[in-house]
C-alpha positions in Angstrom: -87.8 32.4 18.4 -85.2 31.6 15.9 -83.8 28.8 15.4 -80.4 29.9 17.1 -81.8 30.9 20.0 -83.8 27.8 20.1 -80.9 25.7 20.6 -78.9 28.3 23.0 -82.0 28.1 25.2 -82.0 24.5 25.1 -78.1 24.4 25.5 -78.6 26.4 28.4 -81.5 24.1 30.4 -79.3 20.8 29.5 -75.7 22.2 31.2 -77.4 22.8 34.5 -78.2 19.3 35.0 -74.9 17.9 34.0 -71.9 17.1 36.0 -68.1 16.2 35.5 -67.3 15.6 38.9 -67.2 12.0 38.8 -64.5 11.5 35.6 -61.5 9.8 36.5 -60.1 10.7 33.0 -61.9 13.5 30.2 -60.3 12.1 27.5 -61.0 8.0 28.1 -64.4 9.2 29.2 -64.3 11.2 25.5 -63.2 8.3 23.7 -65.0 6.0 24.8 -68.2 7.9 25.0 -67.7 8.6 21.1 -67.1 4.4 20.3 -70.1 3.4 22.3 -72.6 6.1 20.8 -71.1 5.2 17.6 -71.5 1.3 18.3 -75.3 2.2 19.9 -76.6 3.7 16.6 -74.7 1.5 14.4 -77.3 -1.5 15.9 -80.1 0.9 16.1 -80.1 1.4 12.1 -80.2 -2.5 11.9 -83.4 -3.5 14.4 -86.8 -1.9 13.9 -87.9 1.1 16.0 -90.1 0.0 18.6 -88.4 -3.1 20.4 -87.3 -2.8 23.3 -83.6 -3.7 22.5 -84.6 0.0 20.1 -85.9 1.9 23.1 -83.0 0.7 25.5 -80.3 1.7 23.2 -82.2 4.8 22.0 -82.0 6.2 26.0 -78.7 5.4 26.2 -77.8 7.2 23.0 -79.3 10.2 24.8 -77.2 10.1 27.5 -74.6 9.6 26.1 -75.0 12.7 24.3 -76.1 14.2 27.4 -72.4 13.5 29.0 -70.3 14.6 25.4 -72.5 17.8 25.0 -70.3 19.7 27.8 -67.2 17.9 27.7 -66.8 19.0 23.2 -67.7 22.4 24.3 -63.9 23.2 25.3 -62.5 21.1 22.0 -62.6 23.0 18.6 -63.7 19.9 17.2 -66.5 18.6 17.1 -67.6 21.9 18.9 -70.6 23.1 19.7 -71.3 24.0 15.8 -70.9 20.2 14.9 -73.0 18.7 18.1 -75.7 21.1 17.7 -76.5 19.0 14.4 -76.4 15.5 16.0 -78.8 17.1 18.5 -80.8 17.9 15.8 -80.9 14.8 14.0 -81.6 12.4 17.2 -84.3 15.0 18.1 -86.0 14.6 14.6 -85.4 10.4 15.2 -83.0 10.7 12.1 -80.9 7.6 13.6 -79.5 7.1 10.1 -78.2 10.5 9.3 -77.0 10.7 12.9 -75.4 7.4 12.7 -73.5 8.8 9.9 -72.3 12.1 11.1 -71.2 10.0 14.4 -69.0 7.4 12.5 -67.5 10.0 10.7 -66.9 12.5 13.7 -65.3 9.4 15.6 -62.9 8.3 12.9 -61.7 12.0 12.5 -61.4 12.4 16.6 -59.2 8.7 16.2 -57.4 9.4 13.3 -56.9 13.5 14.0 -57.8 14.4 10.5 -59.9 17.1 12.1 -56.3 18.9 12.2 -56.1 19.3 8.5 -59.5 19.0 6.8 -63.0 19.9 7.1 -65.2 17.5 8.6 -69.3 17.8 7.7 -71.7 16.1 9.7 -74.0 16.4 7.2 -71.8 15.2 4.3 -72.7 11.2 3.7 -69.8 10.9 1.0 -67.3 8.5 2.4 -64.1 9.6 2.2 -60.7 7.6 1.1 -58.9 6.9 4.6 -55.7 5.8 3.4 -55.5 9.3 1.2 -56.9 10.9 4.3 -54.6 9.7 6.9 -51.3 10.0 4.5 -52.5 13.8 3.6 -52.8 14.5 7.7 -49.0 12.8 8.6 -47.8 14.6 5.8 -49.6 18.2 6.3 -48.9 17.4 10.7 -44.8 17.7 10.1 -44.8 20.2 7.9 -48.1 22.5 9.5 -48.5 21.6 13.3 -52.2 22.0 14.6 -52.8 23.7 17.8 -56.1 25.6 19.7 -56.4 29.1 21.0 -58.8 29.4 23.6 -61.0 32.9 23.5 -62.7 33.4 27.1 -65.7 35.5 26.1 -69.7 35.6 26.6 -70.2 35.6 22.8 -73.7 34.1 21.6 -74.0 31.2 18.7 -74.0 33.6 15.8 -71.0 35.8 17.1 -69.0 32.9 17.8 -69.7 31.4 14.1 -68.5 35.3 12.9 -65.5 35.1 14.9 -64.7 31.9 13.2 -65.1 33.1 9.9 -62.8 35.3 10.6 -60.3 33.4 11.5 -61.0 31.3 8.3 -60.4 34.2 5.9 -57.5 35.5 7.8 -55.1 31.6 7.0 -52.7 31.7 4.4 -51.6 28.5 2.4 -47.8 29.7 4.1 -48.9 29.7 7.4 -46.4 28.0 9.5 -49.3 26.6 11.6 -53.0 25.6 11.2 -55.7 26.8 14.2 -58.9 26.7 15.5 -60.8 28.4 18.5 -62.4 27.6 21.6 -65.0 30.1 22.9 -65.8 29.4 26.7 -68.6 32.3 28.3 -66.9 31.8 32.1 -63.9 32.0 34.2 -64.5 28.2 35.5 -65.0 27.4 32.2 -61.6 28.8 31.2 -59.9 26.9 33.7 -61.5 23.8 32.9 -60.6 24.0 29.1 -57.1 25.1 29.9 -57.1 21.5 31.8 -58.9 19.6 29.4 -57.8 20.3 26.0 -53.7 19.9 25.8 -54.6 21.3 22.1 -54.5 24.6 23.2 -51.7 26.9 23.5 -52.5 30.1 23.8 -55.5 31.5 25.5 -57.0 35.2 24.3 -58.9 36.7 27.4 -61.7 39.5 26.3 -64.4 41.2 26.9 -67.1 40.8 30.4 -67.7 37.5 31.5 -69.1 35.9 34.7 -67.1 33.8 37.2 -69.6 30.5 37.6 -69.7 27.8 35.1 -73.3 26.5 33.8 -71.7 22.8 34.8 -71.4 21.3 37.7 -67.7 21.8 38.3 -66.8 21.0 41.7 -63.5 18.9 40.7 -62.4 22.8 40.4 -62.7 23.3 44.4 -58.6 22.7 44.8 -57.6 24.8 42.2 -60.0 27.7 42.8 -58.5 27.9 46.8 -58.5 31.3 47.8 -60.6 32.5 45.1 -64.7 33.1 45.8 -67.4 33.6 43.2 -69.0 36.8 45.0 -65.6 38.5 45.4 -65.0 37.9 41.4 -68.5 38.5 40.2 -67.9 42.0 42.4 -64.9 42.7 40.4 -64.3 45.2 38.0 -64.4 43.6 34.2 -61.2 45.2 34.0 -59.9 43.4 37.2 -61.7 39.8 36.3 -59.2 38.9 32.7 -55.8 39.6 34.9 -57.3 37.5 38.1 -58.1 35.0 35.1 -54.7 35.8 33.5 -52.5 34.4 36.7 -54.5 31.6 37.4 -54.0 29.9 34.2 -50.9 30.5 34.2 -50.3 28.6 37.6 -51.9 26.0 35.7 -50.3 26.1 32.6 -47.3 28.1 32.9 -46.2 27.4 28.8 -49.7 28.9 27.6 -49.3 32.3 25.5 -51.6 34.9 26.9 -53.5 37.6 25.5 -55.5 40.3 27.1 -58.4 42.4 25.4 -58.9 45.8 27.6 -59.7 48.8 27.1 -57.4 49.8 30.4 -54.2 52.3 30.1 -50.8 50.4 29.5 -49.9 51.5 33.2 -53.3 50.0 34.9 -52.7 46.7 33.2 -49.5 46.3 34.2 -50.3 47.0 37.8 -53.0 45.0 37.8 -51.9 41.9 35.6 -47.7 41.6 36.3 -46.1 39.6 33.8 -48.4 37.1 32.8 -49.3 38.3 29.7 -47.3 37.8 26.6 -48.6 41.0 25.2 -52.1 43.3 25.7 -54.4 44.5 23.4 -56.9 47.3 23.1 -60.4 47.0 22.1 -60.0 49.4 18.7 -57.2 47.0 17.7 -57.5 45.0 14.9 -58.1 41.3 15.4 -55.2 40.4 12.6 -52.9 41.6 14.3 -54.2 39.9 17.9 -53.9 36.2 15.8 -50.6 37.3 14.0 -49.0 37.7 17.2 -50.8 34.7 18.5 -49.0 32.8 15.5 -45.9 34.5 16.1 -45.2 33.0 19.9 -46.1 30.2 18.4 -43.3 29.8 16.6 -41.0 30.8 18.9 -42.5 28.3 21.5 -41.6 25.9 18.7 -38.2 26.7 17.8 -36.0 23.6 18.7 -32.3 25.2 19.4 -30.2 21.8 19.5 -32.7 19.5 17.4 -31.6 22.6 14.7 -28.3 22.7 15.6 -28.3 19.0 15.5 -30.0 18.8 11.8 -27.8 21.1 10.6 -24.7 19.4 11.8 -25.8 16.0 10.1 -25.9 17.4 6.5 -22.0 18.8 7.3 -19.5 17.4 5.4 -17.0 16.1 8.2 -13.7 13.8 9.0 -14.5 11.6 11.8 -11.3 11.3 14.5 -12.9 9.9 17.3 -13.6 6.2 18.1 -17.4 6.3 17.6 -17.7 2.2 15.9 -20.4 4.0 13.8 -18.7 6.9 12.5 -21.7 8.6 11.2 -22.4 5.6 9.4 -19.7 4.4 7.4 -19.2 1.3 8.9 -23.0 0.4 8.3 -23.2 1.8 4.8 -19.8 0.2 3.9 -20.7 -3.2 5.2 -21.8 -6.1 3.2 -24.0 -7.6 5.8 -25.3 -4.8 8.1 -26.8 -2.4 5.8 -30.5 -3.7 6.7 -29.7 -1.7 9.9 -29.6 2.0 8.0 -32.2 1.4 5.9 -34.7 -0.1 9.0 -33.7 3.0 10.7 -32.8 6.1 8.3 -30.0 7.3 7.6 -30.6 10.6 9.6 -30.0 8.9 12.8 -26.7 8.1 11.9 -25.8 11.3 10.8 -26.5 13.0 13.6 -24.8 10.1 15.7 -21.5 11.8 17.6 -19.7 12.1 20.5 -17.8 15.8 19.2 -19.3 18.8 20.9 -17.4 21.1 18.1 -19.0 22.4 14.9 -22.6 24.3 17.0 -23.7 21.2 19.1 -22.5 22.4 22.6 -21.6 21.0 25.5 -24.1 19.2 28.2 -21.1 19.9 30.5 -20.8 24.3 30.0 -23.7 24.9 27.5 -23.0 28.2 26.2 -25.1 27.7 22.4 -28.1 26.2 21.7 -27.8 23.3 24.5 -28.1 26.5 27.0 -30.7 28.2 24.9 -33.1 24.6 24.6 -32.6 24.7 28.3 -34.2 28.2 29.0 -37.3 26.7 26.7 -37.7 23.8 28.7 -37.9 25.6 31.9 -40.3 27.9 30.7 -42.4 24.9 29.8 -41.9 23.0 32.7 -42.5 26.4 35.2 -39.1 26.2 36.5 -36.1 28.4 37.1 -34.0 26.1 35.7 -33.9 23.0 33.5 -30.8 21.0 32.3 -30.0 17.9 30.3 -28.8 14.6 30.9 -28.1 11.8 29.4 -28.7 7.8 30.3 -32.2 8.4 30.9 -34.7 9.3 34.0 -33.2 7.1 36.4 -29.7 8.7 36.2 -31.3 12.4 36.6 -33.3 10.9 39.4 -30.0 10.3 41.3 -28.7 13.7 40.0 -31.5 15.2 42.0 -31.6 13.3 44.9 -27.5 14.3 45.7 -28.5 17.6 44.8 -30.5 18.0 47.1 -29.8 15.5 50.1 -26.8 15.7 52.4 -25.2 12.4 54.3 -26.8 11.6 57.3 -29.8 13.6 56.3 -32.9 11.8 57.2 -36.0 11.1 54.6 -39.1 9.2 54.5 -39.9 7.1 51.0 -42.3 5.6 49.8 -41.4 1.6 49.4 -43.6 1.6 45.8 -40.7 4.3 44.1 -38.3 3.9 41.6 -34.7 1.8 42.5 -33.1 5.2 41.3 -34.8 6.7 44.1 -33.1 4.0 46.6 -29.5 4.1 44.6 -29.6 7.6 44.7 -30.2 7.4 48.5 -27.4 5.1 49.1 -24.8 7.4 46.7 -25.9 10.6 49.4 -25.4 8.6 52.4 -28.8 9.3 53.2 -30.3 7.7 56.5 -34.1 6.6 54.6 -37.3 5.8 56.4 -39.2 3.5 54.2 -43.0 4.4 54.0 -45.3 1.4 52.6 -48.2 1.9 50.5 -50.2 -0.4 52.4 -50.5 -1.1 55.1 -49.5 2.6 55.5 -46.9 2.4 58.1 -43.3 3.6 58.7 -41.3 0.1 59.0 -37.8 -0.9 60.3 -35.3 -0.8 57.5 -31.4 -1.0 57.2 -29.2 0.6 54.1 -25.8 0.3 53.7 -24.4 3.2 51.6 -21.0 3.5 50.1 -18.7 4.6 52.8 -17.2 1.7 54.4 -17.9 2.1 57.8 -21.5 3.6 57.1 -24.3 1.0 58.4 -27.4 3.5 58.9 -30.4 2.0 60.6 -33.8 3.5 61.6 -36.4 2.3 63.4 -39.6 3.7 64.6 -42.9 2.5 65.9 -45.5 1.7 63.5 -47.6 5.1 63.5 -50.1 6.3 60.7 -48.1 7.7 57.6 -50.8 10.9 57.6 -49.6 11.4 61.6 -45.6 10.5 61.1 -46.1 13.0 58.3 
């Protein structure tokens, strides 16, 4: 057996015994999982192999890497390809080379230089940090990093061609830089698509089965409605739009992309509107990852943050009664001038209260307000989105008059936000307080704006679950 296959078999045998159900949170589970290896070896290299303070930290090292080993497969990075050779060196009781390719995985994961540059395990040169994390700032602005997840049954070796691929097919004027995330299974899909907020598009290909070589029962609620025997009975054809729609009920801003070999008429029955575009199998993958590139971009466009750059670097006469007139009374002080450069001078630029010259109104957005609004609800899932200035707790009350009329009755909960209440008493609605805890329904009295408006409501204490 080669030495591939080895480690798929042993892969394999490990996932089955594995479980994520009892994470409160992947990614403090993931961080901290990463310092505490990294902390384990780091004493290990310094006491001699054999005591027991050696063998204690040695098993916990191991399962440790027992709990990261499913949990990296749906990141780009470390991956599969990079755990694979810390497997290999706490298998061979390397705990020095191991130690090393930890410390170094860990400070990339913390820092995010994994975004930009190539991290070895293997390599034991230490790198310049400050030139590291100044090169990753810079090269974040100006090329964003994201993750396209590929839902596939590919083997070790296919999935290492398919990244070499995608190596050979960047350009130094790429507006973005990638990687990939190969999952074999539908669950696995859906678990990545909740895991990893790095990905943002998701290409759906060939065959794959429905169950997940994890334990992945946290999946139960969003898999309602859906059985294993019924999908694994499915047509291959059928499985990748099924697939499609649920993670996009999940993540309704994800770009996706199917791979069929299906007519343009049966994948439209089959897969609505889902899918940002569909490919067929004797299509060239360049074109599959330019489009993936392109949607990118015009997920990123930023309408009025545009609009709004572009109106800062106009030459314009100030009229209004703004005290900082884009500026000039900061930069043509003698005491305050600390203030522009603590801050930038953009900031001030862009500072108005004119809606002319391409910055639109909040108030009848017909420009690039009203086109950032159509983004934002596509982001969100909604059918509509709109701005609003003076923070949350004025759009909280915006949404609580829209949508309660006076002497409409609600139920609260006590532990909410005072915007809730104020917005309560500006409707005139009559409000039911709900406490956390004890969980009852309690007397309470509000007095709203109207003058002669004094609401009260009382009820029995009941069980909120049964008043509910």
């Amino acid at each position: 057996m080669s030495y591939e296959a080895t480690l798929e078999a042993k892969r394999k045998k490990k996932k089955t015994n594995v479980s994520l159900n009892w994470y409160r949170s992947v990614w403090e589970i993931r961080a901290d999982s990463w310092i505490q290896l990294n902390d384990d070896l780091g004493r290990m290299v310094q006491i001699e192999a054999g005591t027991s303070e050696y063998k204690r930290r040695h098993a916990r090292v191991s399962e440790i890497l027992d709990r990261l080993e499913p949990i990296e497969s749906y990141w780009a990075f470390p991956g599969r390809h990079l755990f694979d050779h810390l497997r290999t060196f706490f298998e061979a009781n390397d705990i020095t080379r191991l130690h090393g390719a930890v410390r170094r995985i860990n400070r990339a994961l913390a820092e995010h230089t994994y975004r930009h540059q190539q991290v070895d395990a293997t390599d034991e040169a230490e790198p310049n940090r400050e030139v590291e994390h100044t090169v990753e700032h810079l090269a974040q602005i100006q090329r964003p990093y994201f993750e396209v997840l590929v839902v596939d049954e590919l083997t070790q070796a296919e999935e290492g061609a398919l990244r070499r691929r995608i190596c050979e097919m960047r350009r130094p004027d790429d507006h973005f830089v990638y990687d990939v995330v190969v999952v074999p299974s539908f669950e696995d899909a859906l678990i990545a698509a909740l895991f990893n907020f790095n990905i943002q598009a998701c290409i759906i290909r060939h065959g794959f089965p429905f169950k997940s070589e994890y334990s992945l029962d946290l999946l139960r609620g969003f898999l309602e409605g859906v059985e294993e025997a019924r999908i694994e009975g499915l047509l291959e054809s059928e499985r990748g739009p099924l697939l499609g729609r649920k993670i996009a009920e999940l993540r309704p801003e994800l770009d996706l992309y199917l791979v069929t070999n299906l007519s343009a008429e049966e994948v439209a029955a089959k897969s609505g509107c889902v899918f940002k575009r569909v490919f067929f199998r004797e299509e060239d993958d360049t074109e599959l990852y330019m489009a993936v590139t392109r949607g990118i971009e015009a997920r990123y466009a930023t309408p009025f943050f545009t609009a709004l750059k572009t109106y800062s670097r106009q030459p314009t006469g100030v009229f209004h009664a703004l005290p900082i007139s884009r500026g000039k009374s900061i930069l043509q002080s003698n005491w305050i001038q600390d203030m522009a450069q603590f801050y930038g001078l953009a900031v001030f630029l862009a500072e108005t209260s004119a809606t002319s010259g391409g910055l639109d109104s909040l108030l009848d957005p017909v420009g690039p307000i009203k086109l950032a609004q159509e983004y934002a609800a596509r982001a969100f899932g909604a059918k509509r989105t709109f701005f609003v200035t003076n923070g949350t707790s004025t759009a909280n009350k915006v949404v609580v008059q829209a949508l309660i009329k006076p002497e409409d009755i609600v139920i609260v909960d006590r532990n909410c936000h005072k915007s809730h209440h104020y917005g309560m008493v500006l409707s005139g609605a009559h409000v039911c307080y709900l406490d956390s805890y004890p969980s009852t329904i309690t007397r309470c009295t509000v007095r709203c704006r109207w003058p002669s408006s004094k609401v009260r409501c009382s009820t029995s204490a009941a069980p909120a679950s049964s008043t509910a």
